[in-house]
N, C-alpha and C positions, 0 to 999 in steps of 0.2 A: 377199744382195746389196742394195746400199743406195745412193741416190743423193740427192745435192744437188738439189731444185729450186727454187730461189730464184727463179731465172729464170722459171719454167715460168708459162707463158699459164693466167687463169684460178684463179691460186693465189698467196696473199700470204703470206709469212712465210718463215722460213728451216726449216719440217720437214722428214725426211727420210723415203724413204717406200721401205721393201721391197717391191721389185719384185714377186720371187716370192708373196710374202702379196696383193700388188694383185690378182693375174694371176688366184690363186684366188678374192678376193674377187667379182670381176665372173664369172669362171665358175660360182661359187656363185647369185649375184643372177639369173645368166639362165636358170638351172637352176629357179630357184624362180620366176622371172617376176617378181621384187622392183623393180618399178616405180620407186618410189621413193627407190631406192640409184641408179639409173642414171646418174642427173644428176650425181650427186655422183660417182659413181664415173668415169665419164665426165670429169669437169673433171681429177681428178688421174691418168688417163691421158694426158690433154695435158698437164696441167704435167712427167709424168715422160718422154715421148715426144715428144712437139710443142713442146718447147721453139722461142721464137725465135731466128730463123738457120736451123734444120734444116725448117723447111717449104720446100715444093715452091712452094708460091702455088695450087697446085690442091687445093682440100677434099678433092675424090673421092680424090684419090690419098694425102693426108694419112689421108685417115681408114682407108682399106686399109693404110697402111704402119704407120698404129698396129695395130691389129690384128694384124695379124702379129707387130710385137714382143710383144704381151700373148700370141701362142698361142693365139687365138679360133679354133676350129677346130670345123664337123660332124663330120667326121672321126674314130673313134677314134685315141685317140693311145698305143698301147697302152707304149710305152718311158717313159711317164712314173711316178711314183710311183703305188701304188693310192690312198692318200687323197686323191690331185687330182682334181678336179670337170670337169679336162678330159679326162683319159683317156678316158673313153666317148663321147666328143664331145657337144659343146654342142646343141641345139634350134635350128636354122634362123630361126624366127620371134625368136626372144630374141638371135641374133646382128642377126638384121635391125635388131630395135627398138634395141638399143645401139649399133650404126652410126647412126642417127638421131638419138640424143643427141648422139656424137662430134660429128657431122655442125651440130648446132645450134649448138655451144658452139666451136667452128672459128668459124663463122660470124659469132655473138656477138663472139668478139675480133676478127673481122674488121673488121666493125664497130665495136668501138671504138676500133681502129688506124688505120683510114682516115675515119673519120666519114661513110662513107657506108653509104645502105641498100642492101643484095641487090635483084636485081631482082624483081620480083611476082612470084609463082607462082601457075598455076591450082587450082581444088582437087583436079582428074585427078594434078598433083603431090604429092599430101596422101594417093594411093589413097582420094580421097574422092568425092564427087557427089550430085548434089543429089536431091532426091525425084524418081522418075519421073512421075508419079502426081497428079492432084487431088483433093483433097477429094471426097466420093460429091457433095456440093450445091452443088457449082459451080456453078451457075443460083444461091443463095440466095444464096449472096457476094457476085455481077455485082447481084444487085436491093438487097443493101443498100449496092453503093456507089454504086449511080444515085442513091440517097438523099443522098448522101454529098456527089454532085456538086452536086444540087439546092442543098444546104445552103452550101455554098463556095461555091456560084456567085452566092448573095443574100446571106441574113443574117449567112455568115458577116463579107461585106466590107460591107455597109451600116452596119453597126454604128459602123463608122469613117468612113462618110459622113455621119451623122444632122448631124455638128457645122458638116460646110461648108455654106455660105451657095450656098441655090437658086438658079438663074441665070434672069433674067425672058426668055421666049420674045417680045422684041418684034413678031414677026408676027403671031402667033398671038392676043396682046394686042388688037394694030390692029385683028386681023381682028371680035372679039369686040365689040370701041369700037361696031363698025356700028349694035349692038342699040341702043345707047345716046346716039345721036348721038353717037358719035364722042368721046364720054368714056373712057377707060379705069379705069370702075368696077373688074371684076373682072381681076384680072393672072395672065396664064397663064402658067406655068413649063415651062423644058423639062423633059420628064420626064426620070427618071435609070435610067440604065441601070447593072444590076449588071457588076462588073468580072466581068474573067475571072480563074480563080485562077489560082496558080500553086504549083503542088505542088513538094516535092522531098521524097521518100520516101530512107529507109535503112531497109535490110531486114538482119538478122544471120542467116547462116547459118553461124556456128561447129555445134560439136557438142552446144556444151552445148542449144542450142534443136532439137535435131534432130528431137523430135517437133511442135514448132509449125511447123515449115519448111514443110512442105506449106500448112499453116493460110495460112501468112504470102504464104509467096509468089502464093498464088491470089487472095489480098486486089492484091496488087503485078500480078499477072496481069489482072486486072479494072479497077484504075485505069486501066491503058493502056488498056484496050479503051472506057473514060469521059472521057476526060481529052485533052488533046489539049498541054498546056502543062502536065508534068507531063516531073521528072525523077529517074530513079531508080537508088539505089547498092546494092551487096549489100556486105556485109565482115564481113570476121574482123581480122586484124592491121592493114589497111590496107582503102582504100576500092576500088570499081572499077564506074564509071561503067554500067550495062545498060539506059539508054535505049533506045540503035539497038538492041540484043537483041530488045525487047518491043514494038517497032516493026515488024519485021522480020517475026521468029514470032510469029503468032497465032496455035499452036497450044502451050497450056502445054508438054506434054513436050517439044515442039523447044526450045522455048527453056529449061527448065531445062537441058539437054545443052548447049546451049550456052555458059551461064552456066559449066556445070562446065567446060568446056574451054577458055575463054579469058580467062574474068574473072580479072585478078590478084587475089586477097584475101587472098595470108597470102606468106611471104618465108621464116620460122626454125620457126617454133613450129607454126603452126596453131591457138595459143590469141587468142583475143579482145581486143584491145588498143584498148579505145576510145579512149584518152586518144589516141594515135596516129590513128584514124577523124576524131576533130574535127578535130585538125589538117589533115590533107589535106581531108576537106571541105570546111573555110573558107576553105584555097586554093582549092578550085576552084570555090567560090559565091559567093564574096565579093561578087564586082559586080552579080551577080544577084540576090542577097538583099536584101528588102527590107519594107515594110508591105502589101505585096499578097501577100506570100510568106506559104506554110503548110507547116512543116514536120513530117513523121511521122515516127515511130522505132521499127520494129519487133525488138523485141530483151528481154533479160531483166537487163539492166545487171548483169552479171556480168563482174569485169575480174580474173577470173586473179591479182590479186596485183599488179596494174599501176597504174600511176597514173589516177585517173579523168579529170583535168584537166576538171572541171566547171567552172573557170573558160573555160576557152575554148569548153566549150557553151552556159554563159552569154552570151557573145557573137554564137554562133548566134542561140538565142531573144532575144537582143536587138534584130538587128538585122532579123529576122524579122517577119510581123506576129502570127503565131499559130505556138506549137510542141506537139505534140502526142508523149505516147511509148505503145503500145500492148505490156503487159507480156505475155507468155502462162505466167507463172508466177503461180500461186493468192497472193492477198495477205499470207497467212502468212508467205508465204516469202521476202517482200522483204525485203530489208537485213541477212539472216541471211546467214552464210558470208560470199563475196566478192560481195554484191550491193551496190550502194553508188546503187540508185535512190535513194533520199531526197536524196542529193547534186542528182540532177539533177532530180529533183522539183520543187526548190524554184525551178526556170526554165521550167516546163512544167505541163500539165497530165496527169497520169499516168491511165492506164486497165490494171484487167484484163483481158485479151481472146485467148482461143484459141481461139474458137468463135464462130459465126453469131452465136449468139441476143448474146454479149456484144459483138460488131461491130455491132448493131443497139444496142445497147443505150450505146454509145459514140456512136453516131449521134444518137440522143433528149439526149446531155449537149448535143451540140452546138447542138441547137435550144436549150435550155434559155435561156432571159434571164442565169441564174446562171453559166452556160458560160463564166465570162472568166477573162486569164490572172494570175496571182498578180502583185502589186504586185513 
């Protein structure tokens, strides 16, 4: 049996595709756990089943009603031939995972049909969640970012003050005149007071960082607890604001449960999509970003195969006055595979960091004179 999909959602050209070979192809894939057939196999299920016109408008129900025509079934299905892959019935988990393809790539053309995005999903929608758990040296974290605050709260913004012109304390002047009849030999300036900073932290909790997640977020945990003008994002495919979170709970594992339960940060995939992060970002900072501003980036700039759009991070760190990215992947490993840190490198100043001693040690760059950001 052989069918036309010309039409079919997700699939270009005029092939035509046996059904019954499809049916077994994917029953074979989920049998073996062939990860990487999914996707693909997946798209020309919809182009052969989900043509449009014949969708419902509801995913859930599209992607059960494909299903059904393919004969996904746990179930033995003992009437069928003995060389089909379905007869014994399929693996539960491998049906699950390829309803979740279906499920992405439905939603994929959804989005290109309507040009708009799904709505946020938490990561309890992902069957994911975040660390329960802090780091054992929680105390050494909290004292290297008291450090951290010291350092932001002076030299990091003086530096940008050295250039303005002192302003003369005329009372204090006058008062001084006295010693001197009333000459004002020595001129007394108002002293200068360091600004306050102003943070905004992005924290990555995809999967690819999942062992630095603890690291990172107890770093993020401990700002709040230092910082008082400080605001901070988590994200995977999109951004989502955990300020009030980390306001709220002052108790780390309340507030990672909470993060996992209400933070939007992914929509299709669950994979990492910075290029998308910057953009909502610099919607939602724009006004507030500025040369008092210091931004941090806790993440391993790994984008899935996705666009980096380091052009509009550069704009971040533009408009910024300091940007900082802290990697928790070993320096070997940058830019190898789908890392594409050097891209944004070259707007920041990058650090290794998955551990105390190197969060101290990111600390001392900052003190450093040499500590400035690339031309």
């Amino acid at each position: 049996m052989r069918r036309d999909v010309t039409d079919g959602a997700g699939v270009e050209g005029g092939e035509q595709i046996d059904l019954d070979q499809l049916r077994q192809q994917i029953a074979a894939a989920l049998r073996e756990g062939a990860e990487g057939q999914m996707a693909d196999l997946a798209r020309l299920a919809i182009a052969a089943f989900g043509q449009r016109g014949e969708g419902s408008g509801v995913i859930g129900v599209d992607v059960q009603r494909i299903r059904r025509q393919l004969g996904l079934r746990a179930e033995p299905q003992p009437e069928l031939p003995a060389e089909d892959p379905r007869r014994d019935g399929l693996p539960r988990e491998g049906l699950r995972r390829f309803e979740q393809q279906l499920r992405r790539e439905l939603e994929r053309a959804l989005i290109e049909q309507t040009k708009q995005l799904p709505p946020a999903r938490p990561l309890s929608e992902l069957d994911r969640s975040l660390p329960g758990g802090p780091i054992q040296d929680l105390a050494a974290v909290h004292r290297v970012v008291t450090q951290l605050k010291r350092r932001l709260a002076t030299q990091g913004h003086e530096q940008k003050g050295h250039n303005r012109k002192a302003h003369v304390d005329v009372r204090r002047t006058m008062r001084a005149s006295l010693e001197t009849g009333g000459v004002p030999v020595v001129l007394k300036y108002r002293p200068r007071r360091p600004r306050r900073p102003e943070l905004f932290v992005l924290c990555d909790v995809s999967t690819s960082v999942a062992s630095a997640s603890v690291f990172f977020l107890s770093v993020l945990h401990a700002l709040h607890d230092s910082f008082r003008r400080l605001r901070s994002f988590v994200f995977i495919e999109r951004i989502s604001e955990v300020t009030e979170v980390f306001e709220r709970e002052r108790d780390f594992r309340a507030a990672n449960e909470a993060i996992s339960r209400d933070a939007g940060v992914a929509d299709i995939s669950g994979y990492t999509d910075y290029g998308r992060v910057w953009t909502e970002f610099i919607a939602e900072t724009w006004d507030d970003l500025g040369p008092r501003s210091t931004v941090i980036v806790l993440g391993d700039a790994r984008t899935n195969g996705r666009p980096p759009r380091d052009d509009v991070f550069a704009l971040i760190a533009e408009r910024a006055g300091r940007t900082f990215w802290l990697n928790p992947e070993p320096r070997l490993y940058w830019n190898y595979g789908d890392s594409v840190i050097a891209a944004y490198e070259r707007h920041c100043v990058a650090f290794e960091c998955w551990t105390t001693a190197q969060l101290e040690e990111f600390v001392k760059a900052l003190t450093a004179p040499s500590a400035t950001m690339p031309a």
